[in-house]
C-alpha positions in Angstrom: -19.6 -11.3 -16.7 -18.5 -13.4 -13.9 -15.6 -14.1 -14.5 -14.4 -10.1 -14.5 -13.9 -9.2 -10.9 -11.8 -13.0 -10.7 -9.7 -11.3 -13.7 -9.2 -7.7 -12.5 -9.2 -8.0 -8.2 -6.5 -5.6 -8.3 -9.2 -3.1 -9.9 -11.3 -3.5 -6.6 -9.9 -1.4 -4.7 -10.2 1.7 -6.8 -13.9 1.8 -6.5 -13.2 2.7 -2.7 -10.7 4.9 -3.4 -13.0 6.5 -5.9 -15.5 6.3 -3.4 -14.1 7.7 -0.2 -11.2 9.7 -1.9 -12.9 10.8 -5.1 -9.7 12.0 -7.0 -10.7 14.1 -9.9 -14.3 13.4 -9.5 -15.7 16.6 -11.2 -14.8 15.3 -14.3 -16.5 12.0 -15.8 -16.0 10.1 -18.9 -18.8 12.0 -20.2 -16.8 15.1 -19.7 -13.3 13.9 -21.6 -14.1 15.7 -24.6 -14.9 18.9 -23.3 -14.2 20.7 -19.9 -15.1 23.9 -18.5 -15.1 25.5 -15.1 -15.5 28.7 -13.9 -12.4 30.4 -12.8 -8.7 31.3 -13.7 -6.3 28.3 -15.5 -4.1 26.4 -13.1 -2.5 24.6 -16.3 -3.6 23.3 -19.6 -2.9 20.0 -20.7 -3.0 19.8 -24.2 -6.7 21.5 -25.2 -8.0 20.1 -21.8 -7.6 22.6 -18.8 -7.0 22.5 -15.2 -9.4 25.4 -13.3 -8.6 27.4 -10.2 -11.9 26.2 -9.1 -10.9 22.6 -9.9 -7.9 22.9 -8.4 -9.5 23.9 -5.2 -11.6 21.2 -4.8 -8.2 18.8 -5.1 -6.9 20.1 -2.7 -9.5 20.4 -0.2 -10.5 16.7 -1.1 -6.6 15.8 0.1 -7.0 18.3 3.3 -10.4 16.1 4.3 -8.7 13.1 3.5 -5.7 13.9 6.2 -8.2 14.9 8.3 -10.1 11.6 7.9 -6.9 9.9 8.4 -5.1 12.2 11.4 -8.1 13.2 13.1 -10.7 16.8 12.9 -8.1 18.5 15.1 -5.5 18.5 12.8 -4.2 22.1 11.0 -5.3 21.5 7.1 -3.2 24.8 6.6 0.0 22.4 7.0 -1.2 21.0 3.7 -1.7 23.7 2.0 2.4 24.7 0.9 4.0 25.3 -2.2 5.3 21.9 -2.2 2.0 19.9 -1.7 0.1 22.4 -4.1 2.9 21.8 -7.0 2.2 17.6 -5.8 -1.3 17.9 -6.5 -1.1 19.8 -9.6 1.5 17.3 -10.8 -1.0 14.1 -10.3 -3.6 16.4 -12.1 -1.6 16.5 -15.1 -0.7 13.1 -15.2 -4.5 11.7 -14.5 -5.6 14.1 -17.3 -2.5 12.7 -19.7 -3.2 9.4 -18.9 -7.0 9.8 -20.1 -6.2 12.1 -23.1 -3.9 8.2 -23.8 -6.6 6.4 -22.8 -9.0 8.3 -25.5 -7.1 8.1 -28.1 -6.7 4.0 -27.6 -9.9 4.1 -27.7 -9.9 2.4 -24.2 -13.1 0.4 -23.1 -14.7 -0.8 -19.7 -18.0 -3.0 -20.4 -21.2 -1.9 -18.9 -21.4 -5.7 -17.4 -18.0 -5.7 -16.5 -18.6 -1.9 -14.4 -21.7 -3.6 -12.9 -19.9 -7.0 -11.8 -16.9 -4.8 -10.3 -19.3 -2.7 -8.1 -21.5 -5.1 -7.0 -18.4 -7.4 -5.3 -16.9 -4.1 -3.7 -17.4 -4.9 0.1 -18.5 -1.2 0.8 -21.8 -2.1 -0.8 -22.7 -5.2 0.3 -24.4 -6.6 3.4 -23.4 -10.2 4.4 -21.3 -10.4 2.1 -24.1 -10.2 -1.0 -24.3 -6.9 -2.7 -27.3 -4.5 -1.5 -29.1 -2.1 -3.7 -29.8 0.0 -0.7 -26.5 -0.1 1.1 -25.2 1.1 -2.7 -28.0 3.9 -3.4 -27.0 5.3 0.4 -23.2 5.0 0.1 -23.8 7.7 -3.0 -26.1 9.5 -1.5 -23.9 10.4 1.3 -20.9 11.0 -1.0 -22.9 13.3 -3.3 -22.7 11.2 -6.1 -25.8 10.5 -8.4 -25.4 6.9 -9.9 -24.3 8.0 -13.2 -21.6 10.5 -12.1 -20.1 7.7 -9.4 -20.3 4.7 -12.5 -18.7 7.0 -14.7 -16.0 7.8 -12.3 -15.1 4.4 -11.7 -15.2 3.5 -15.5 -12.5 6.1 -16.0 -10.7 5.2 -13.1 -10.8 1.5 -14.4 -9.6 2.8 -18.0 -6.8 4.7 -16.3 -5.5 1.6 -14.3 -5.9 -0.6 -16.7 -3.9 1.9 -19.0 -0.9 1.9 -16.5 -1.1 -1.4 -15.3 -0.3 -2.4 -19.0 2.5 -0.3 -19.3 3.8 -1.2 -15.8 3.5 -4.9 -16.0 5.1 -5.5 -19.7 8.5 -5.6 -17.1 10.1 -8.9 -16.8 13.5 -9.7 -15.1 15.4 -12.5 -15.7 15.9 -15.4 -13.0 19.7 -15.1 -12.9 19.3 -11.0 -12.5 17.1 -12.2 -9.5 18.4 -14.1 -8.1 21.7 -12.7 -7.9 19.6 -9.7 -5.9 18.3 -12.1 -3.6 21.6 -13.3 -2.5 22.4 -9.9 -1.5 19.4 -8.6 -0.1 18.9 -11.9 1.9 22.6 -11.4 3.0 23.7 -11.1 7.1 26.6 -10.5 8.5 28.5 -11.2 11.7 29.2 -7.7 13.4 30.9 -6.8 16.0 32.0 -3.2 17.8 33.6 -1.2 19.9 33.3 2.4 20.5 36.5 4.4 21.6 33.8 7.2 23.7 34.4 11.1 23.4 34.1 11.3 27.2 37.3 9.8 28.3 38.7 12.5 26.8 36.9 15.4 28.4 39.5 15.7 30.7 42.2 16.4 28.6 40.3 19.4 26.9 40.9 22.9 28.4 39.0 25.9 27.4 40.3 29.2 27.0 38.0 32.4 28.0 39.1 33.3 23.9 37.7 30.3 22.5 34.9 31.1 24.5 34.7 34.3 23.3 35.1 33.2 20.0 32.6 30.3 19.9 29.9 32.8 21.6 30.7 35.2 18.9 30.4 32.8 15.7 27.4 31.2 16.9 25.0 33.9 18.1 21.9 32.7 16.7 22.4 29.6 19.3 22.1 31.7 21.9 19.3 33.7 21.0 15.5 33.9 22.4 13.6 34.6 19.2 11.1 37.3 18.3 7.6 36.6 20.2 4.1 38.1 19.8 1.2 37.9 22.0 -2.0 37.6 19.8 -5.4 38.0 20.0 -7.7 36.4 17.5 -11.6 35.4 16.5 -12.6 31.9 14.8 -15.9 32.4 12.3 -17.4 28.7 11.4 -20.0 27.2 9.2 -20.1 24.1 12.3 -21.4 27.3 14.7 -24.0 28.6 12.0 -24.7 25.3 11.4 -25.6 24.4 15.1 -28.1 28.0 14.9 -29.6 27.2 11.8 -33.1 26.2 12.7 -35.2 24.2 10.3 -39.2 24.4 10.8 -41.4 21.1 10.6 -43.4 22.1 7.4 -40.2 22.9 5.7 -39.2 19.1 6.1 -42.2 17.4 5.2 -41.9 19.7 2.2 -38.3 18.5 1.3 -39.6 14.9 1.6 -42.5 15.1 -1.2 -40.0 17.2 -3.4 -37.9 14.2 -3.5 -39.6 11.1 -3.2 -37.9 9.1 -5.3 -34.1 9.5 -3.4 -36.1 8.0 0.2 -37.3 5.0 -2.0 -35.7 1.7 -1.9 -36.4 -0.5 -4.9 -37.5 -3.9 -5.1 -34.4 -6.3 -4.9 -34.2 -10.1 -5.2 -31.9 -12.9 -4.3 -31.2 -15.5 -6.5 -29.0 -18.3 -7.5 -28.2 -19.8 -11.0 -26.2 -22.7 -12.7 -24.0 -21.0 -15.3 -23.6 -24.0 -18.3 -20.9 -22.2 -20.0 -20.4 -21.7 -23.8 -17.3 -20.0 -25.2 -17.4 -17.2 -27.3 -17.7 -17.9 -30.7 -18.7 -21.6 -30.0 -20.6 -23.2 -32.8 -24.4 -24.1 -33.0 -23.8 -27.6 -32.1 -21.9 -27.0 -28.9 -24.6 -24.5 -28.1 -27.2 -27.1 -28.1 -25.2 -29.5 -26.2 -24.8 -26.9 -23.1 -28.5 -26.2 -24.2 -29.8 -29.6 -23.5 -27.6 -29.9 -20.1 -29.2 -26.8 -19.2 -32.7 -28.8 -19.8 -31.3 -31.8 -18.0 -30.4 -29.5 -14.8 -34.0 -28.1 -14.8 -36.1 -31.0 -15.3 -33.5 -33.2 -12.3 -33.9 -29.7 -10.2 -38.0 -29.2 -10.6 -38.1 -33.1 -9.1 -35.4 -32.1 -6.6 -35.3 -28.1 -5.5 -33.2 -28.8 -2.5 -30.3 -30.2 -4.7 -30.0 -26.8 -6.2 -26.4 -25.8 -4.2 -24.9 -28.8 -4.7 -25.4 -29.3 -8.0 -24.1 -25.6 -8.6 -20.8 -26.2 -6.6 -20.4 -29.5 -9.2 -21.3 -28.4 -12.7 -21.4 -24.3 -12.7 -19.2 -22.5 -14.8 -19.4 -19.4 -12.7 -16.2 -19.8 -10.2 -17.4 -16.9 -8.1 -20.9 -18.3 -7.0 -20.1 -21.5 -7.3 -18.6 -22.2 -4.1 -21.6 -20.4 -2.6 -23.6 -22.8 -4.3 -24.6 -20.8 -7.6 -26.2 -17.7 -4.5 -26.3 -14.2 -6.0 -27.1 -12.4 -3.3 -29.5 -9.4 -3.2 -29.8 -7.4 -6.5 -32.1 -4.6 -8.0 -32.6 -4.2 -11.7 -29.2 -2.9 -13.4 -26.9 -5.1 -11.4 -26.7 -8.2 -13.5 -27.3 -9.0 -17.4 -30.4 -8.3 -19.1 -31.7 -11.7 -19.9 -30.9 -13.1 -16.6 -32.3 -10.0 -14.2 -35.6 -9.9 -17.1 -36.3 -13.9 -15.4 -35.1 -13.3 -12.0 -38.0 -10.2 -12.0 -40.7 -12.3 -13.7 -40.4 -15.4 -11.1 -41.9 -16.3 -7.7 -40.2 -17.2 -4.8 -38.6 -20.8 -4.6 -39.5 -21.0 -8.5 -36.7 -22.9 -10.7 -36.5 -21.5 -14.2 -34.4 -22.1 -17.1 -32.5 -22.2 -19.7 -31.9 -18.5 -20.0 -29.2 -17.7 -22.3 -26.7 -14.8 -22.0 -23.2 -14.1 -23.5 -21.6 -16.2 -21.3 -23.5 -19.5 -21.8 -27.1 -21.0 -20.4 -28.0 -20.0 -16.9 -30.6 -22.0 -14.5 -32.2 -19.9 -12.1 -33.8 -19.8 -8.6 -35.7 -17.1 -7.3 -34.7 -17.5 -2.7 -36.6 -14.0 -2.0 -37.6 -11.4 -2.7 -37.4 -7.7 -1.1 -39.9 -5.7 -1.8 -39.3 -2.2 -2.6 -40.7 0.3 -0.1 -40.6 4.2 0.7 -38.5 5.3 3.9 -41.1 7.1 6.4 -40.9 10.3 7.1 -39.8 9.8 10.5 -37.3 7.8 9.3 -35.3 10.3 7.5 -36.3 13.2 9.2 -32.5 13.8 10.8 -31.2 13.3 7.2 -33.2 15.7 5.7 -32.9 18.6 9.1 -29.3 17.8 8.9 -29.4 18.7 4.7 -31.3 21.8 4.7 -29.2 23.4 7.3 -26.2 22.4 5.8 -27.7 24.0 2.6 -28.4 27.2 4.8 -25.6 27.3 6.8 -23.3 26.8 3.3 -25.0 29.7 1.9 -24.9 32.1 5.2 -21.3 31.6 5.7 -20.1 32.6 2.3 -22.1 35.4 3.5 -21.2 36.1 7.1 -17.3 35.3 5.8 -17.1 38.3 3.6 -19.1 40.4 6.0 -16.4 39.1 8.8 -13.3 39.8 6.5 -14.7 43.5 5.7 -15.3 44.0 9.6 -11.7 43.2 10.5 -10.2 45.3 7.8 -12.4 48.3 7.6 -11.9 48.5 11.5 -8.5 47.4 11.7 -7.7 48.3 15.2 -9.6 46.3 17.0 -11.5 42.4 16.5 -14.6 42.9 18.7 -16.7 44.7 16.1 -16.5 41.5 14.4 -16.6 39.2 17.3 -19.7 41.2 18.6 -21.5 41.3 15.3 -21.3 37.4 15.1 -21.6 36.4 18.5 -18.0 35.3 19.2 -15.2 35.4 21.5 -12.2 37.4 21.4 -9.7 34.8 22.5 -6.1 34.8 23.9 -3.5 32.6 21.7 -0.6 33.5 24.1 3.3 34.0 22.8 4.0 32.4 19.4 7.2 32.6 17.3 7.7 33.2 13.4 7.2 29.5 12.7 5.0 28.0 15.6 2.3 29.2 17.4 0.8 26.6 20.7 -2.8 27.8 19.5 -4.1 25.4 16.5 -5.8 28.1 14.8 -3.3 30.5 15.2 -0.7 27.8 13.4 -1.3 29.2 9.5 1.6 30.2 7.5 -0.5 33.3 6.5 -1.7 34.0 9.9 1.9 33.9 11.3 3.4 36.0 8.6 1.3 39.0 9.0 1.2 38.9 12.3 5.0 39.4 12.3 4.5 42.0 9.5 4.9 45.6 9.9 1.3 46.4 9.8 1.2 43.8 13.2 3.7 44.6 15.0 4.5 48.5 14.4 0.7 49.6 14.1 -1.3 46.3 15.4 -3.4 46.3 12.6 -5.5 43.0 12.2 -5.0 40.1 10.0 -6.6 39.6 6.7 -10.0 37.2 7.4 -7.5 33.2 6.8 -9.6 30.4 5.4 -7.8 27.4 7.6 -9.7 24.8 6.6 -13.1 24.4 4.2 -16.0 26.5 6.5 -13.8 28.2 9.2 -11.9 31.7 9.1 -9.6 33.2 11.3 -8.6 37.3 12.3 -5.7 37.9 14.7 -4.2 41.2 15.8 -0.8 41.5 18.1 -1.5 42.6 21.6 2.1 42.5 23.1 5.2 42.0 21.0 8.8 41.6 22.3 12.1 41.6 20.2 14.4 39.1 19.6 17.1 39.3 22.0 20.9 37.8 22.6 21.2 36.3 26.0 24.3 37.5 27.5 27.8 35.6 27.4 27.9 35.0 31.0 24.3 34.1 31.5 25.7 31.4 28.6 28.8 30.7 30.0 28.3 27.4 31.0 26.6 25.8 27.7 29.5 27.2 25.6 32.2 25.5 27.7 30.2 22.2 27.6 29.3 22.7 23.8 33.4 23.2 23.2 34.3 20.0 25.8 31.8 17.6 23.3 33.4 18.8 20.2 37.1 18.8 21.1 36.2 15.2 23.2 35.0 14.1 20.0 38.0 15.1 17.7 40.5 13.6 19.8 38.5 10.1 20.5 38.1 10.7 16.4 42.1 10.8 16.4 42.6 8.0 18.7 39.8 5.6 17.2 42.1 5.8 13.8 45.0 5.3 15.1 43.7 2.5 16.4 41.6 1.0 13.8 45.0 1.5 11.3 47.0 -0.9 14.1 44.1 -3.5 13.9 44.4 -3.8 10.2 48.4 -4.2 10.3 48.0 -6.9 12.6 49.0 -5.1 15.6 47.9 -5.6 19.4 45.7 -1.8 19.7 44.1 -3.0 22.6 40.6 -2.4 21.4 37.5 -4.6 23.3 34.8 -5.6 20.7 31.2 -6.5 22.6 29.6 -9.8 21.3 29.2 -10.4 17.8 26.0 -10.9 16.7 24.2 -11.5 13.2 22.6 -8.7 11.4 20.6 -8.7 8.0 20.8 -5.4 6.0 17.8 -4.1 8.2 19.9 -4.5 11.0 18.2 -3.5 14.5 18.5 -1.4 17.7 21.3 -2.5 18.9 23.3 -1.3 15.8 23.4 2.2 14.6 22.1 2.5 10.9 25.7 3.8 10.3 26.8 1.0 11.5 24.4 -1.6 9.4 25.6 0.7 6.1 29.3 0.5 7.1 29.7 -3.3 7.3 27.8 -3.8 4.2 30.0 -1.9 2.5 33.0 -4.3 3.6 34.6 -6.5 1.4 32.9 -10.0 2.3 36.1 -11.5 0.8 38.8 -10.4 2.8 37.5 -11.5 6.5 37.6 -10.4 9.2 37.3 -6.7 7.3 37.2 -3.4 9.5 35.6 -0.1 9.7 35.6 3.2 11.6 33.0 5.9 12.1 33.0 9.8 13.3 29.9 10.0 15.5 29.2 13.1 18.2 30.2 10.6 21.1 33.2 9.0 19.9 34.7 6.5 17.1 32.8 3.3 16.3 35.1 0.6 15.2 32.9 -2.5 13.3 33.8 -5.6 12.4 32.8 -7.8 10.4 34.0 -11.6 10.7 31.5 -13.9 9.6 29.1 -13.3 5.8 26.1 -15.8 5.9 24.3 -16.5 2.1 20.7 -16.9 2.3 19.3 -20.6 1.6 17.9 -19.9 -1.8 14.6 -22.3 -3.1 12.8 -21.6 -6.5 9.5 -19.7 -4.1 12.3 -17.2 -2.8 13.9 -16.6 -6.6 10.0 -16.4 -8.1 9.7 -13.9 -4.9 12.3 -12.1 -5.4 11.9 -11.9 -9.8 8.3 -10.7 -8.6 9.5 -7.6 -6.7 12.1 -6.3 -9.1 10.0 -6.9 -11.9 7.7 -4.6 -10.0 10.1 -2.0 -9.2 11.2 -2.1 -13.0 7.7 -1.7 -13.9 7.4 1.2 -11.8 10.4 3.0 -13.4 8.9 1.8 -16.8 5.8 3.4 -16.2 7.7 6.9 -14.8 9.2 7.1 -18.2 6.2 6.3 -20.4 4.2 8.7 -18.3 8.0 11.3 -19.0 7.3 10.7 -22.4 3.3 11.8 -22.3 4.6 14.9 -21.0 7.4 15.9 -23.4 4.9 14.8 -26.4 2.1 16.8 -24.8 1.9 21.1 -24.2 1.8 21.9 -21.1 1.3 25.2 -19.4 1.6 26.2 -15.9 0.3 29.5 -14.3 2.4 29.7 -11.5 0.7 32.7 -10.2 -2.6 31.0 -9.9 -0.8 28.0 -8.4 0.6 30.1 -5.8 -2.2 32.3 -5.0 -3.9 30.6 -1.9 -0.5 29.4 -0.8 0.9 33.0 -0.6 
């Protein structure tokens, strides 16, 4: 058992993922076999399906993890397009082909290898030892009851361990690797000059027709969009929430209904001396770990204080070892059976031993023990005020939203019936376009759209009732609305002429740079002053343009010094390059660089096995369902 997480720490970090991200976390190992879910069919995968209501908790999952991430003010509605819906439903399929694979290997995570990988997660330790406690509250907060969370991560390990298989069987040769490290280590010696658009401003005259003509062709530049001035009413489940009063008695009686989730259970700290036996070892090498077990237990009984540093010499358990054989805090559950039935049975300081498990002959030491305890009332009052009106204020705004959405379309003229009914304010969002309004809650695809509908602007009806984001809903009406209009030529005048000037600047500095650049590479005198070469890798860096980084790696590093030119907006950029550098090359940089591709490869690799899932698999999409919250 501990020797798992030393095997697999590139598993750890799904547990928080699974944790504080919980993709897909409706749907245990328990549950493979046989899904259901109330609602309409995004997809089917094979015989498994994808709900409506499943996909809705995705996606609201991803919307609270942006929010998490980008802070509570941001619009969720910006995550719910057609393009981020399709995304989600795309990692759906995948996660539910890559288990349908896993099933059908017949794919296994050990109960003590789950155990071992939890209880080193950093998320549920204190000190730096795993906590019973700190792990019971972490699920309590997320929702999760122990088994749903273990079974999550189980199938999350399956799946990992599924593509890291597939991704991993990649291996690129040295010479292939090399080869790319000489190029990707590359830099060059680049110099430039720019022949600028604006020395030729001068030469350019404008005519009142290619005024006329430039005004005409390009309207839409010159044109003040569309606007509306709305009016609009937020209902939340954060303002029922704050009104939701919760009595005393009604606490005390949530408390004895549910005892058992305010208890903490009895933990212990140990260490132990792992004397390790191999699997399938004979009987004789048994007893000889056996008997050094013995040895340890007799030497230790005479000599308790020699305990640590006779672990960090002669256990077989590399991750306490170091630590001098210390556990940490555990409750019952967290470590093998034979080992956590002698740990309980002991008394503080006592040495016990041999106790023999799987992986060989363990000598224990009982340091403490915690004793477990029930939370006080007091203690968890807040928690358990702040459930039940969550729990209240859940169930009155699924109520008080469809009461809200009725209001504002059976009495479409107007929002204060609704405002008025739930105590709320009519606010101002001021002028908004099509695509952006300055008002947060007024920024909603859906919102916009029928504000600028004909029902909005031609009768001023009110908006459907918009979800925005999980527990808040928004109505809008127009209250001013003015056209899109053309701002006249001469009122433009002034920006045409300059607009013309840039671009004819530009074409003839174009002209000129060329002719140039074509004398340069015959050899002749073109006059041109290059700035200070100076040494660029592929990344390049402020100083040089990305066009410019592109361009001279493009050049022909054997025929120095090799020359470019570029079209830009303010001119033509002649590069040169004069000097190509090879990276010093050692067997850590080849090993490095073999390491990354082989990665990369194994990406691509896994792509096409996970391609290949899907061609051999039946797969149905209900576009409609897909699209009809993104509408």
């Amino acid at each position: 058992m501990f020797n798992f997480v030393a095997k697999n720490k590139r598993l750890l970090q799904v547990v928080l993922v699974v944790l504080i991200v919980p993709p897909f976390a409706f749907w245990g190992i328990d549950s493979y076999q046989g899904m259901s879910s109330v609602g309409a069919d995004v997809a089917t995968v094979g015989d498994q399906r994808i709900t409506e209501s499943e996909f809705t908790t995705q996606l609201r999952t991803q919307q609270e993890r942006m929010k998490s991430l980008l802070g509570r003010a941001v619009d969720t509605a910006a995550f719910d397009t057609p393009e981020a819906r399709a995304r989600i439903l795309d990692s759906m399929i995948a996660q539910r082909l890559l288990t349908q694979e896993v099933i059908r290997r017949r794919m296994n995570v050990t109960d003590d290898g789950l155990r071992e990988l939890i209880a080193a997660t950093p998320a549920f330790q204190e000190n730096g030892r795993f906590s019973g406690s700190r792990y019971a509250d972490a699920l309590k907060a997320e929702g999760y009851t122990r088994s749903q969370f273990e079974n999550s991560v189980r199938r999350d390990l399956l799946v990992q361990q599924l593509a890291s298989a597939v991704s991993e069987a990649s291996i690129l040769s040295r010479a292939v690797a090399r080869e790319w490290a000489l190029l990707a280590g590359e830099r060059r010696e680049v110099a430039q000059s720019l022949v600028p658009a604006s020395s030729f401003a001068g030469q350019v005259k404008v005519t009142p027709e290619a005024i006329q003509a430039f005004y005409d062709g390009n309207r839409r530049l010159f044109e003040v969009p569309e606007q509306v001035r709305a009016e609009y009413v937020v209902l939340s489940a954060d303002a029922l929430l704050a009104a939701e009063p919760v009595k005393p008695e009604e606490v005390k009686a949530q408390y004895e209904a549910r005892r058992d989730q305010y208890e903490q259970k009895e933990e212990r700290r140990a260490s132990h001396i792992l004397v390790s036996v191999k699997p399938g070892a004979s009987e004789a090498d048994k007893a000889k770990a056996r008997a050094k077990a013995q040895e340890l237990v007799a030497q230790l009984r005479k000599s308790p204080a020699s305990f640590a540093e006779l672990a960090k010499k002669h256990s077989g358990d590399p991750g306490s070892a170091g630590q001098g054989g210390d556990l940490g805090f555990f409750s019952r559950g967290m470590v093998e059976k034979p080992v956590e039935d002698a740990v309980f049975s002991m008394k503080a300081n006592e040495i016990a031993g041999p106790v023999e498990s799987e992986f060989g002959f363990h000598v224990l030491r009982l340091a403490e023990v915690r004793p477990g305890k029930l939370r006080a009332l007091e203690e968890v009052r807040g928690e358990i005020e702040k459930d039940l009106r969550k729990q209240r204020a859940g169930r009155k705004f699924a109520e008080a939203a469809e009461t809200f959405s009725n209001l504002v379309y059976e009495q479409p003229d107007s929002l204060k019936p609704a405002a008025e009914q739930f105590k709320l304010t009519v606010q101002d969002g001021g002028w908004l376009t099509r695509n952006q309004a300055k008002v947060q809650a007024l920024n909603n695809p859906r919102l916009l759209s029928s504000l600028f509908s004909d029902e909005g602007i031609k009768n001023r009806r009110n908006t459907e009732a918009v979800e925005i984001s999980p527990g808040t809903v928004v109505a809008a009406r127009v209250a001013e609305h003015r056209p899109a209009v053309l701002r006249p030529l001469e009122e433009v005048r002034g920006e045409v002429i300059k607009r013309l000037t840039e671009k004819e600047s530009a074409e003839l500095a174009w002209k000129e740079g060329a002719r140039k650049l074509e004398q340069i590479r015959k050899g002749e005198n073109a006059r041109v002053s290059f700035g200070a070469a100076k040494t660029f890798g592929r990344e390049g860096d402020q100083s040089l343009a990305p066009e410019a980084v592109t361009t001279a790696f493009k050049l022909n590093r054997r025929a120095l010094p090799a020359y470019a030119g570029i079209q830009r907006p303010d001119g033509y950029l002649i590069v040169r390059v004069s000097k190509v550098i090879a990276p010093e090359m050692d067997e850590a940089r080849e090993k490095g660089a073999q390491a990354e591709l082989s990665r990369d490869l194994g990406d691509k690799q896994f792509e096409a096995y996970l391609n290949a899932l899907r061609a051999d698999t039946k797969i149905e999409i209900n576009r409609r369902a897909l699209a009809k919250k993104g509408e």
